[in-house]
N, C-alpha and C positions, 0 to 999 in steps of 0.2 A: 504494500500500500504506500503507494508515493504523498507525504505530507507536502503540498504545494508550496508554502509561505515561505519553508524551511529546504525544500528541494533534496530531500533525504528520505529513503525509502525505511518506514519503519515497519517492523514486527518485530517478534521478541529474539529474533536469533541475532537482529541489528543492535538492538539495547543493548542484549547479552556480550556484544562486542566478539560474536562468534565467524568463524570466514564462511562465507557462503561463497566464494568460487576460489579454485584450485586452478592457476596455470601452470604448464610443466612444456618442455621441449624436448619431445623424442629425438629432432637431430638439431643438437644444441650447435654444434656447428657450422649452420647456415646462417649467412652471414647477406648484407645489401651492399649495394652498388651505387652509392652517395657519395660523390664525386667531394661535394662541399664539406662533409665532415673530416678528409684527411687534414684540412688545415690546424683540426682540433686531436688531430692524432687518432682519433677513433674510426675505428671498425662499427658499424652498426650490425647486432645482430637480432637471432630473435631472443633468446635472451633478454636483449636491454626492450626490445618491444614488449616484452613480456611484465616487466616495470612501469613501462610508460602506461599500460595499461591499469595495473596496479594503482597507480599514483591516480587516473584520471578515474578512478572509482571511487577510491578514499574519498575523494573531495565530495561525494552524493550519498555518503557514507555506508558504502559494500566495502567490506573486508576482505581482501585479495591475498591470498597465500601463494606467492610464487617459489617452485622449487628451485633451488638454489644451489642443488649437491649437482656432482660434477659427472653427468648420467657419461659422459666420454670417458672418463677414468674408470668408470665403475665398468665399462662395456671392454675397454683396453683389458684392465688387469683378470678381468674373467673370459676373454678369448672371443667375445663375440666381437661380429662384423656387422657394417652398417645396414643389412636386410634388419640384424636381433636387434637393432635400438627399441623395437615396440616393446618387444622382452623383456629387455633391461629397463625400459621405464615405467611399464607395465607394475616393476616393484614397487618403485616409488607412487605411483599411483593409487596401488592396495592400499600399502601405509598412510596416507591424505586421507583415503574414506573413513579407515578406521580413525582415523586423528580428530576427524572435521565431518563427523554424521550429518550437520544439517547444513552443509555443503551442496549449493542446489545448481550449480556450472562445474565441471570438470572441462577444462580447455587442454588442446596440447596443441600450442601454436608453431605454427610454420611459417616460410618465405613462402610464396608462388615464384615457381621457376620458367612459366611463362611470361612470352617477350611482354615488353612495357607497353607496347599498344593496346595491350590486351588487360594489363592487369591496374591501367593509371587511370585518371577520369579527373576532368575538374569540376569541382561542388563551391557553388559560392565565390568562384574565383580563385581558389586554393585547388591547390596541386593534391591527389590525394592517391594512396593503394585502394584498389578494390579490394572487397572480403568476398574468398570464396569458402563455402562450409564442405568439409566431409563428414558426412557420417558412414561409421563401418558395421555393415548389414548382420557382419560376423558374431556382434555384439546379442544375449538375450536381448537386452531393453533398447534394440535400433529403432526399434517402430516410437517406443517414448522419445528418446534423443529426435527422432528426427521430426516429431512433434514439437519438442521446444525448439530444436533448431529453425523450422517454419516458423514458428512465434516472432523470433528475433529476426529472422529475415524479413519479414515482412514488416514488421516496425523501421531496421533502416531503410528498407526500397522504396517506402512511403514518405521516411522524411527525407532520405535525402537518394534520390531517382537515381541512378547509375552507380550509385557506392557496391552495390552488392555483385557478385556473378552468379550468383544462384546457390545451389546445394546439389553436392556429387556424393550420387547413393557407391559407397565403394567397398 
């Protein structure tokens, strides 16, 4: 329930100062191609998008739990290869649910590695990435996920028309 006056979505799991979404990055090593940030020495990855998210939630006050352990080390020192990253983040993933029960987004965000004509659009006069969503069919509860994932797409295609690329049943 969004309180308008205050722009903060309240129920008792917001009070309780509990995380209701969990982002994580199966391949923490995908990395963007932002010409203007080497002046600042950084690499943008999704990692740090994964923050910027965070941060742009706090402020409407959703508690964001970004994983933070080093799923590339963890995948190195136990032999997998970059097909097992689901595997290996799959763990960390268990762990969040059982951590953060009323936990109601579990995100595991990516780059789109499609070209830029494809994945940029401008909104408002600002330069922006598309969002495309996967849902994995593989999953029991795809048919729920990809229910709220319609939810959410269809809120930003409304407010803001070309932001989204759809949702790929995968």
């Amino acid at each position: 329930k969004k309180d308008k006056d205050k722009n903060v979505y309240q129920n008792e799991y917001v009070k309780n100062n509990e995380v209701l979404v969990y982002i994580y990055n199966s391949h923490q090593g995908e990395k963007y191609a932002y010409d203007y940030l080497e002046d600042y020495n950084i690499i943008p990855d999704v990692k740090m998008v994964s923050h910027m998210i965070e941060d742009n939630l706090s402020k409407i006050g959703i508690k964001v739990e970004v994983e933070d352990a080093d799923i590339l080390t963890y995948m190195k020192e136990n032999g997998y290869n970059h097909a097992q990253s689901y595997i290996a983040s799959r763990i960390y993933l268990e762990e969040a649910i059982k951590k953060n029960p009323h936990a109601i987004l579990y995100i595991d965000l990516h780059r789109d590695a499609a070209k830029h004509e494809v994945t940029y659009t401008e909104i408002n006069g600002k330069g922006c990435a598309k969002v495309l969503f996967v849902v994995g069919l593989e999953n029991n509860n795809w048919e729920e996920n990809f229910n709220t994932t319609s939810a959410i797409n269809n809120i930003i295609s409304n407010k803001y028309q070309g932001l989204s690329r759809g949702i790929m049943k995968k």
